[in-house]
C-alpha positions in Angstrom: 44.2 8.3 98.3 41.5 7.8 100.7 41.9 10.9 102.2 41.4 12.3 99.3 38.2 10.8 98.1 36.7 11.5 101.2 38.0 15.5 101.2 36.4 18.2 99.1 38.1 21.6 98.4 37.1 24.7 100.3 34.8 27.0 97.7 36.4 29.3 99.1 40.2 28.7 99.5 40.7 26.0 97.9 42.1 23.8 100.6 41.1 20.2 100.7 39.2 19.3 103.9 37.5 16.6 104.6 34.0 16.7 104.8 32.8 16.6 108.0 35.6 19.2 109.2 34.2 21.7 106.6 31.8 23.3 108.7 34.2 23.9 111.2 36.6 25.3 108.6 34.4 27.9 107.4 33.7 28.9 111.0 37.2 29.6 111.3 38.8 30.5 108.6 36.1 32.2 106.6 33.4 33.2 109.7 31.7 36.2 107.9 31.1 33.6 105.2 30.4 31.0 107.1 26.7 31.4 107.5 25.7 31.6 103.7 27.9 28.2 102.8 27.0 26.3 105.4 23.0 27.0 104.4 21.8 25.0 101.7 20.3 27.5 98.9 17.1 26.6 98.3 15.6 26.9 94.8 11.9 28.0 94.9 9.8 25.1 92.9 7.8 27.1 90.2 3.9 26.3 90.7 1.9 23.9 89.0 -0.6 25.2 87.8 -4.1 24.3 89.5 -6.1 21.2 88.6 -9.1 22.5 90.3 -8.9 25.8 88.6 -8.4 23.8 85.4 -11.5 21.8 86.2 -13.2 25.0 87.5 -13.0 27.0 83.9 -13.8 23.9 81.9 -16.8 23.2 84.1 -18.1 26.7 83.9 -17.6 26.8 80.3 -19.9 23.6 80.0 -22.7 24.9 82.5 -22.9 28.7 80.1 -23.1 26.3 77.7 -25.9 24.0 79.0 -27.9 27.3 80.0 -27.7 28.8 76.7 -29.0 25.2 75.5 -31.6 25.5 78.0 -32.6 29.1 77.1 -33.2 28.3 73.1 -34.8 25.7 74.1 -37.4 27.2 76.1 -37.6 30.2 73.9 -38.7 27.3 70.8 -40.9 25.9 72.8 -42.5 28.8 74.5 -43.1 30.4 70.1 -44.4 26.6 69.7 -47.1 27.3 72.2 -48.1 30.5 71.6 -48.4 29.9 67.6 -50.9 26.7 68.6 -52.2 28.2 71.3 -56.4 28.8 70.4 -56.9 33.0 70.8 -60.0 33.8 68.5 -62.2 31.8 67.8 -65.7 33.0 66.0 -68.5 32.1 63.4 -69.8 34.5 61.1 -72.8 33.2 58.7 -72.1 33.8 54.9 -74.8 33.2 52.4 -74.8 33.4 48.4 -77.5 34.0 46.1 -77.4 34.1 42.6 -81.6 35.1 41.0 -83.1 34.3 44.2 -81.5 30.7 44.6 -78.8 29.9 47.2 -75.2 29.2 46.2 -73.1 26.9 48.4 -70.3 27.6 49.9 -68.2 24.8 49.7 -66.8 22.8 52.9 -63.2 22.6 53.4 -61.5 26.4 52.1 -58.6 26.4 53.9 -57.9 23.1 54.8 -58.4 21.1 51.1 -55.6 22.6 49.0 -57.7 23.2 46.0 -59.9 25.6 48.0 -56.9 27.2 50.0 -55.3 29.5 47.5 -53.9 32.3 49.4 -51.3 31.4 52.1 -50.9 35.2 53.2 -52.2 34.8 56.6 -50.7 31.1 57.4 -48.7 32.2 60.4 -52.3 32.7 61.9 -53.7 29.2 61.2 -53.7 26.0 63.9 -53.7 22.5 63.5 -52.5 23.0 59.5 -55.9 24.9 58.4 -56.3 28.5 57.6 -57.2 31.1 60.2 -59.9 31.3 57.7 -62.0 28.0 57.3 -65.2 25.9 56.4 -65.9 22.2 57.7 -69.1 21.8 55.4 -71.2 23.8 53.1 -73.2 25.3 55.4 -71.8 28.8 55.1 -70.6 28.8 58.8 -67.3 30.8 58.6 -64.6 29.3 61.4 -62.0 32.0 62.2 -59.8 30.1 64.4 -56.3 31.9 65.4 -53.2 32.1 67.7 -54.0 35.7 67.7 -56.4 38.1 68.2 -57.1 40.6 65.2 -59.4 41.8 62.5 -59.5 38.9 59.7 -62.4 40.5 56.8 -64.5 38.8 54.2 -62.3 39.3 51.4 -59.1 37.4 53.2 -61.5 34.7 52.7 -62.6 35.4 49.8 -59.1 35.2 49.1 -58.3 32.1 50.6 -61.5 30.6 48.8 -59.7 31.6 45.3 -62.2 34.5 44.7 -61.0 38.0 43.5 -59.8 39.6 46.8 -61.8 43.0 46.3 -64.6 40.8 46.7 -66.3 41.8 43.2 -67.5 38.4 42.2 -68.3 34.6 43.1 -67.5 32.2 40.5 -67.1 34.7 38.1 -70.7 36.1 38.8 -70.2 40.0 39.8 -71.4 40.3 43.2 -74.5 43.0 43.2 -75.0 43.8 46.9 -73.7 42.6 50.3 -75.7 43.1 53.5 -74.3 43.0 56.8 -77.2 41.6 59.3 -80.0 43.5 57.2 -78.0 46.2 56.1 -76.8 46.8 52.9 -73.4 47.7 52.3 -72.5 51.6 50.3 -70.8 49.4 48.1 -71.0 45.8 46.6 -67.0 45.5 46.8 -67.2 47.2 50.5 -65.0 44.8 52.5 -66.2 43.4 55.8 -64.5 42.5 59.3 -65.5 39.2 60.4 -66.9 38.9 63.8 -68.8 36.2 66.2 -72.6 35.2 65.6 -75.0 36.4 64.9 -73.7 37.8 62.4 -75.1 37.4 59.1 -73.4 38.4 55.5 -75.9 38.1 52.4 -73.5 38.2 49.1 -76.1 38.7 45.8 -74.7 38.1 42.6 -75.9 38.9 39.4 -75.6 37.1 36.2 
């Protein structure tokens, strides 16, 4: 009974042998076959797969992710400071008349919402005011913008809450405009703004 618990049969004949006489068996009664059953078969292990490639996508995923942060980031702030960002900046001199006596052009068009009526040319503005602006009632015209471009008498005319074509103040039809001494073809002839001295004479009539 014991012999037979410690024999195995032969895989090949069939003959129990005990087991430390089984490699001697196979040597000589099966030699040609004795190589391949003596040799354990190995079973190749199938691969985990890498944690550091693993690690290695999910870590380049976050950084594309972190520079595409960092680039809409930058381009937000880069349009922030270039739409407050002081470009132009001049004063051109209006004055009103109506029969020979001044008219005053009030302080605060474009920044008081009562006197900022047209928002056409916002995108311009700094600070919250108007591209287009007055501080008091002096008639001092500020054009302050991000960038640099023709802005003309009627735009403020416009902004002010005056007809755009720049044919009357206060419902008083404007008679002539003069442009440093010169008067204008036309009463309604638009005019681009520019940097002292520059003086603009509106006359109205009643």
């Amino acid at each position: 009974m014991i012999l037979l618990l410690e024999s195995e049969k032969c895989p090949v004949c069939g003959s129990p042998v005990k087991k430390e006489n089984l490699k001697s068996h196979y040597a000589k009664v099966h030699p040609r076959r004795a190589g391949s059953l003596v040799q354990p078969k190995t079973v190749p292990l199938a691969r985990a797969p890498s944690a550091f490639r693993s690690h290695k996508k999910k870590n380049m995923l976050l950084l594309s992710l972190i520079v595409l942060a960092v680039m809409g980031v930058s381009i937000v702030a880069v349009e922030f400071v270039a739409a407050n960002t002081l470009r132009m900046h001049i004063h051109p001199q209006l004055s009103i008349t109506l029969n020979g006596s001044p008219v005053q052009v009030p302080a605060q068009i474009g920044i008081d919402p009562s006197l900022w009526k047209d928002h056409s040319l916002d995108q311009y503005g700094l600070s919250g005011l108007a591209p287009i602006h007055t501080h008091d009632t002096s008639g001092l015209i500020h054009v302050e913008s991000n960038t640099v471009r023709d802005f003309t008498l009627h735009q403020f005319l416009a902004i002010w809450g005056q007809p755009s074509d720049g044919s009357s103040i206060n419902g008083h039809p404007v008679s002539s405009v003069s442009v440093d001494g010169q008067v204008l073809p036309s009463a309604t002839q638009d005019v681009v703004l520019r940097d002292k001295p520059q003086q603009i004479v509106m006359t109205l009539a009643t």
